[in-house]
C-alpha positions, 0 to 999 in steps of 0.5 A, spaced: 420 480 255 421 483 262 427 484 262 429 487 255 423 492 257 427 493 264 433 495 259 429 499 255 428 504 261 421 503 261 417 501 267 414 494 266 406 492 268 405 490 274 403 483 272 411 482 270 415 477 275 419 483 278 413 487 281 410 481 283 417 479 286 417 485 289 420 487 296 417 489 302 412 494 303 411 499 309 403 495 310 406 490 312 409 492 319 402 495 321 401 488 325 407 490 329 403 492 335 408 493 339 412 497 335 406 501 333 404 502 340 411 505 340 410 511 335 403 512 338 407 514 345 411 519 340 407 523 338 405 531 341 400 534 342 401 540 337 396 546 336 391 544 331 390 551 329 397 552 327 398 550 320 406 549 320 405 545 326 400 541 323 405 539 317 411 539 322 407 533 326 405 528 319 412 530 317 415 527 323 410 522 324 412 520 316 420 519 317 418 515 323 414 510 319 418 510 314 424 509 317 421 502 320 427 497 320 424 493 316 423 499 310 427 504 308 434 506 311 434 514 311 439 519 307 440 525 312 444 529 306 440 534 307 440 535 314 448 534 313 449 540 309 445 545 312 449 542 319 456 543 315 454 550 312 451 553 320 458 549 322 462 553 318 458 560 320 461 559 326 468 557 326 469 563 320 466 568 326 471 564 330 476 565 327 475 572 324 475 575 331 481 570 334 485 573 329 483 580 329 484 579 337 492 577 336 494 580 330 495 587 329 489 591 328 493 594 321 495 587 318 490 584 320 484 588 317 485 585 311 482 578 313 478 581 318 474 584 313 474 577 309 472 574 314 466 580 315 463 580 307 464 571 309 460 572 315 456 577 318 453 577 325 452 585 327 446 588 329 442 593 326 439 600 329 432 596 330 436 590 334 435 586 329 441 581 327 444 583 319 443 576 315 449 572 314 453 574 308 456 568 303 454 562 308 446 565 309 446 566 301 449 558 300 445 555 304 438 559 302 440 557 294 441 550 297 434 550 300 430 553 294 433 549 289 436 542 291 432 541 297 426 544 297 420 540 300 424 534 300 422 530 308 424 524 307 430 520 302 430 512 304 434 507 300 433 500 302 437 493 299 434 486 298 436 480 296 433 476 290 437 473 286 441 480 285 441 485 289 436 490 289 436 497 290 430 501 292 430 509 293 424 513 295 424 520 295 418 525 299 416 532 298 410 535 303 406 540 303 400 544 306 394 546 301 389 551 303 382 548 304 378 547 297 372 549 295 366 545 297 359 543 295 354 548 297 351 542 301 357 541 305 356 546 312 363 543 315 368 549 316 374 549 311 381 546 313 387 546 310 391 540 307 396 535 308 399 534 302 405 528 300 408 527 292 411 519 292 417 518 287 420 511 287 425 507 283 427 500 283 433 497 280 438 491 280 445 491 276 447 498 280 442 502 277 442 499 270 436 494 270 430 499 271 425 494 275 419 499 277 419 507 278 412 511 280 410 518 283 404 519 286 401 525 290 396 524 296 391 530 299 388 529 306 385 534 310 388 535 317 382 534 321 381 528 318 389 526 321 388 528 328 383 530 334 380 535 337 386 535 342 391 537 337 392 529 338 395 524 330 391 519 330 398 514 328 393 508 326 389 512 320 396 517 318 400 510 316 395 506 313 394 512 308 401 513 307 403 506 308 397 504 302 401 511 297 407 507 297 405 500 295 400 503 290 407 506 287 411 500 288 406 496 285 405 500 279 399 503 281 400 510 282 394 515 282 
């Protein structure tokens, strides 16, 4: 039965043979001392009033644990492209003011002036530099609609009797502080948030064995010190149980 519900295209319940076959989850490397100690000693002291470095931080700290040798294998698509478009700004700069420098200043405008609407890099009466033209447009449609708030693509293949193919995706975010009760006098602090999706499937995609989503809220004070210190330990338990929750279908 469980497989014809795979094959439905529906998730089965946690008590069928895949889930409870399932493979490893990022709990289980915690009691890699060592390896944690490791991730400890990576992590800065940040400024704990700084929302963005707050975030920054459990982002890094994120992708470290994750991409655990045990774990998931990360997909760097997103960094590929924006290194591509960045990349392409600069031989198009290059290759405008190369050719402008050893054409005739007539017979050249043409492609220069291409080169100017694709690229621009002049600066403005204030001093600040112009934004890039086509290149900067690409890149910030790229980042609103594709990437988003994506930190984190894995993926991760095991063997059980067929191939099995997991994909993790992970957004973040950083929520204001939320209203209180009355009796709790603790000043307010922003959040970390992450939203989980995961899929498991065999047969290249064609045998859905489990998918879920979840999302997770913790204030930021709770994550790190005085100091402007992570607290690793607490971080990747919370993290850590997210995923599982997911992978065991018990997402909340």
């Amino acid at each position: 039965m469980a497989r014809k519900s795979a094959s439905n295209g529906s998730a089965p319940s946690p008590s069928s043979p895949e889930l409870s076959a399932r493979p490893l989850g990022p709990l289980s490397v915690l009691a890699d001392k060592e390896k944690l100690k490791q991730r400890e000693e990576d992590v800065t002291k940040i400024n704990n009033m700084n929302a963005s470095d707050l975030k920054n931080a459990c982002d890094d700290a994120l992708k470290r644990f994750l991409s655990h040798p045990e774990l998931f294998r990360p997909n760097f698509i997103h960094t590929d492209v924006r290194l591509a478009l960045g990349w392409s700004s600069v031989f198009v700069a290059f290759g405008t003011g190369l050719y402008g420098w050893k054409i005739d200043f007539e017979k050249s405008k043409p492609v220069v002036w291409a080169g100017v609407i694709l690229y621009v890099r002049t600066s403005r009466s204030d001093g600040v530099p112009s934004p890039y033209v086509i290149l900067s447009l690409v890149q910030t449609l790229y980042a609103y609609f594709i990437e988003r708030d994506i930190v984190f693509l894995g993926k991760r293949k095991t063997f059980d009797k067929r191939i099995v193919t997991e994909r993790i995706t992970i957004t973040s975010q950083t929520v204001p502080h939320l209203p209180k009760p009355s009796t709790d006098k603790s000043p307010p602090c922003p959040s970390y948030n992450f939203t989980i999706s995961y899929l498991r499937s065999a047969s290249s995609g064609k045998s859905l064995l489990a998918k879920g989503k979840a999302s997770k809220t913790r204030p930021y004070n709770e994550l790190f010190d005085e100091d402007g210190l992570l607290d690793v330990s607490i971080f990747e338990t919370w993290v850590g149980q997210a995923v599982e929750d997911v992978m065991d279908g018990e997402a909340k």
